[in-house]
C-alpha positions as CSV (number, residue, x, y, z in Angstrom):
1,X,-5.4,-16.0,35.4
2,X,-7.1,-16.3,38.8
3,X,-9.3,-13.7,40.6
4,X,-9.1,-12.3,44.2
5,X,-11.9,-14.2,46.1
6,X,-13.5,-10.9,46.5
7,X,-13.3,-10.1,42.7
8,X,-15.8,-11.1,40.4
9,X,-15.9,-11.1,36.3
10,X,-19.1,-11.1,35.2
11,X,-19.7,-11.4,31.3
12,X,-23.1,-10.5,30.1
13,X,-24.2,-12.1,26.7
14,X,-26.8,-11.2,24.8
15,X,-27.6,-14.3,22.3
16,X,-28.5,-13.6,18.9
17,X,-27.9,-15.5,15.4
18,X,-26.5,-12.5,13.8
19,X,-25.0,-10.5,16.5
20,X,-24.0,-12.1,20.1
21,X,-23.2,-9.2,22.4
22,X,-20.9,-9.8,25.2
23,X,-19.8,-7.4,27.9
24,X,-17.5,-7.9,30.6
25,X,-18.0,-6.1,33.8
26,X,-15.4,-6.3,36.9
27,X,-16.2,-6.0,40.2
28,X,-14.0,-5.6,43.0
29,X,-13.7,-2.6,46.2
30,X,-14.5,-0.3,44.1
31,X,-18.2,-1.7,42.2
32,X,-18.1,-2.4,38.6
33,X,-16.1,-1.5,35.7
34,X,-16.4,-2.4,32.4
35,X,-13.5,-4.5,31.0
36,X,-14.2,-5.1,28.0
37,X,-17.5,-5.5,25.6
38,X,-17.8,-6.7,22.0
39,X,-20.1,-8.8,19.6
40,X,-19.5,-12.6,18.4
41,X,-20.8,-12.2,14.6
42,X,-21.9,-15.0,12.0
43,X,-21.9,-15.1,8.7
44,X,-25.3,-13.9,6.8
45,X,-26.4,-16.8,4.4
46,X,-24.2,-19.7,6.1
47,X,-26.2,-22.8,7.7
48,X,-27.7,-22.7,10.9
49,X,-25.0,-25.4,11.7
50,X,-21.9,-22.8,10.6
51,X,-23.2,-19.9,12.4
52,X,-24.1,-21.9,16.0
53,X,-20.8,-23.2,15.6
54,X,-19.1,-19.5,15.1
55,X,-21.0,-18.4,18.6
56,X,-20.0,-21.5,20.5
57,X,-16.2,-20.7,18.9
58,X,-16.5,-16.9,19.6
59,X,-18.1,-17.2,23.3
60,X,-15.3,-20.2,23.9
61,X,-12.5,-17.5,23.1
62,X,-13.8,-15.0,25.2
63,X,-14.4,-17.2,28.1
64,X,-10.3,-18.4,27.8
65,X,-9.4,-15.2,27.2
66,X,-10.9,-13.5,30.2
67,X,-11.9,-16.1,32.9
68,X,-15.2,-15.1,34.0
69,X,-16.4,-15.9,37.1
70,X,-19.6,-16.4,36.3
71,X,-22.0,-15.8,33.0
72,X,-25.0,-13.7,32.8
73,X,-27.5,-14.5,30.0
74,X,-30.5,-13.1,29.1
75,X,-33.6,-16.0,29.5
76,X,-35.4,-17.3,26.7
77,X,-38.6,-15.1,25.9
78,X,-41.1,-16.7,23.2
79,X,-43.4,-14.0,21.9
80,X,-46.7,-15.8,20.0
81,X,-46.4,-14.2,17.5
82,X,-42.6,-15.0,16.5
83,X,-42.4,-18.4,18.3
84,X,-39.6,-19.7,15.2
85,X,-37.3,-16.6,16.4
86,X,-37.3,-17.6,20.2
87,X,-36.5,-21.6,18.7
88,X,-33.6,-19.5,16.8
89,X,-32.5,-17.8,20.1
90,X,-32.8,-21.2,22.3
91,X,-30.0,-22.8,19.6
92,X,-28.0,-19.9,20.4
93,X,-28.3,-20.0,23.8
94,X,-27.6,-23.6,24.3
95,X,-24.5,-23.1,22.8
96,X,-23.6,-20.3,24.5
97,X,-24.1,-22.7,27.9
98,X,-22.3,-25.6,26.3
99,X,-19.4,-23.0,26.7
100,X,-19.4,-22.1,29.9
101,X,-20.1,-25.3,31.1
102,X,-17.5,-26.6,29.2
103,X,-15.4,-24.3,31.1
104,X,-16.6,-25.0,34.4
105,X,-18.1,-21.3,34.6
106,X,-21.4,-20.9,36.4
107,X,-24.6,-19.5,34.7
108,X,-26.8,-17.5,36.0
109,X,-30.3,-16.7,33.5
110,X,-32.5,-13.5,34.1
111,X,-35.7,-12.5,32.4
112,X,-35.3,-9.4,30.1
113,X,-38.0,-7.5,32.2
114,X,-36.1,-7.7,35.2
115,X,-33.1,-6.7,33.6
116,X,-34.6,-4.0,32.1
117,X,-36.3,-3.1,35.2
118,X,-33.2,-3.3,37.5
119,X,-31.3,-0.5,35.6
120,X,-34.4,1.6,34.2
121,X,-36.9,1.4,36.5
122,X,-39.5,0.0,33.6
123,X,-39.3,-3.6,32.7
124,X,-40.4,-2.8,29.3
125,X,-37.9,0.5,28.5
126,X,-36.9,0.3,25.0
127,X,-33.4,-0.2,23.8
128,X,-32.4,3.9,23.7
129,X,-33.4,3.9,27.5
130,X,-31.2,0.6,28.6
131,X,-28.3,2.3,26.8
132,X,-28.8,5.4,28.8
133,X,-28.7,3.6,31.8
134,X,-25.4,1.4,30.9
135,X,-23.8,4.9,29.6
136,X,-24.6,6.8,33.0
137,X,-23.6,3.4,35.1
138,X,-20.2,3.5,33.3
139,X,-19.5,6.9,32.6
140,X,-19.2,6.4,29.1
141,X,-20.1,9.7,26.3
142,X,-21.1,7.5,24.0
143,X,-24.1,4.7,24.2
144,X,-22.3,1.1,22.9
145,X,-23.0,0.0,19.2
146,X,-24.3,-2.2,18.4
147,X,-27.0,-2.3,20.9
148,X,-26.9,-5.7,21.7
149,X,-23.6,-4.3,23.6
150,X,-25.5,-2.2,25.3
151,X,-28.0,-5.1,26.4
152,X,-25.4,-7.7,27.3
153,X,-23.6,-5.2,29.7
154,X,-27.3,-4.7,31.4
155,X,-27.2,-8.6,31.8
156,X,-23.7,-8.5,33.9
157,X,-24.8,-6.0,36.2
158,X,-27.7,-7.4,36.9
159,X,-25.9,-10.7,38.2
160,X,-24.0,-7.8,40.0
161,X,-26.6,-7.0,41.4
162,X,-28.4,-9.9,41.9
163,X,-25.2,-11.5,43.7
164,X,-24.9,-8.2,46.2
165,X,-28.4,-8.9,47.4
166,X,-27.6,-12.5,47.8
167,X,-24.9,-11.5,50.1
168,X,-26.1,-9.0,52.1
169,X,-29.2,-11.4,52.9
170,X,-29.1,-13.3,56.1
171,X,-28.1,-17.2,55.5
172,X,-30.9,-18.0,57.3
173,X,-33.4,-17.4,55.0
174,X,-32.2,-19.9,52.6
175,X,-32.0,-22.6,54.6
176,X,-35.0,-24.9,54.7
177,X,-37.0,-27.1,57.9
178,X,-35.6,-30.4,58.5
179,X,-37.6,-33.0,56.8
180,X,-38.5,-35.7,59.8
């Protein structure tokens, strides 16, 4: 499948060990649209091994299903308090990269608060409030379940978002002095 140069499929992931959430979102004239949004799940009680191995399978289907143009994923945070959960999350993510990279698909990382931010208004709105948002940006009557869904669909249009900026900025600020 190839995309219109002005078309962009953007799919979200929200890593997890459990649940991976993944949402495709489509932009083209006519601003985004979801296309399609579901969870990678592992197997409760399997090795760490088994499970990072089901994400890499599951996000590696997805990615030759679909043909993303790019992938949105949510940045590693590290609270004190639960530092062994963010090393959890970084083994999910990495595989999650190894995919796309294995399929040549650009990644693109943003920090939950400015995610969060972006479609709420409050970089710390709680889960209920981000679903809200992705039902009112999508027209949808009923907030996605799980919520990681929810969250991985805030990721894409945040790269949505983030690459409309980019364009609409002048080229000139990007470019840097000559170094003598």
């Amino acid at each position: 499948m190839t995309h219109d140069a002005s078309e962009q499929l953007v799919l979200g992931i929200d890593p997890g060990l459990n649940i991976t959430g993944y949402g495709l979102v489509e932009v083209a004239g006519h601003g985004p649209r979801l296309r399609e949004a579901g969870v990678v799940r592992t197997r409760r009680g399997t090795s760490l091994e088994a499970r990072l191995l089901e994400i890499h399978q599951g996000v590696t289907e997805i990615i030759a299903a679909f043909h993303p143009t790019a992938v949105a994923i949510e940045q590693l945070y590290s609270h004190y308090e639960r530092p062994r959960t963010a090393i959890l999350m970084g083994h999910a993510r990495g595989v999650i990269c190894l995919a796309a990279a294995e399929a040549d698909v650009p990644i693109a990382h943003y920090a939950a608060t400015h995610i969060k931010r972006l479609l709420t208004g409050n970089g710390r709105a709680p889960k209920p409030q981000v679903q809200l948002a992705i039902c009112r940006e999508f027209g949808l009557t009923q907030a996605p379940e799980p919520p990681d869904v929810a969250d991985a669909l805030a990721i894409a249009l945040c790269h949505v978002h983030a690459v409309r900026v980019e364009a609409r900025t002048p080229q000139s600020l990007f470019l840097t002095e000559p170094k003598p």
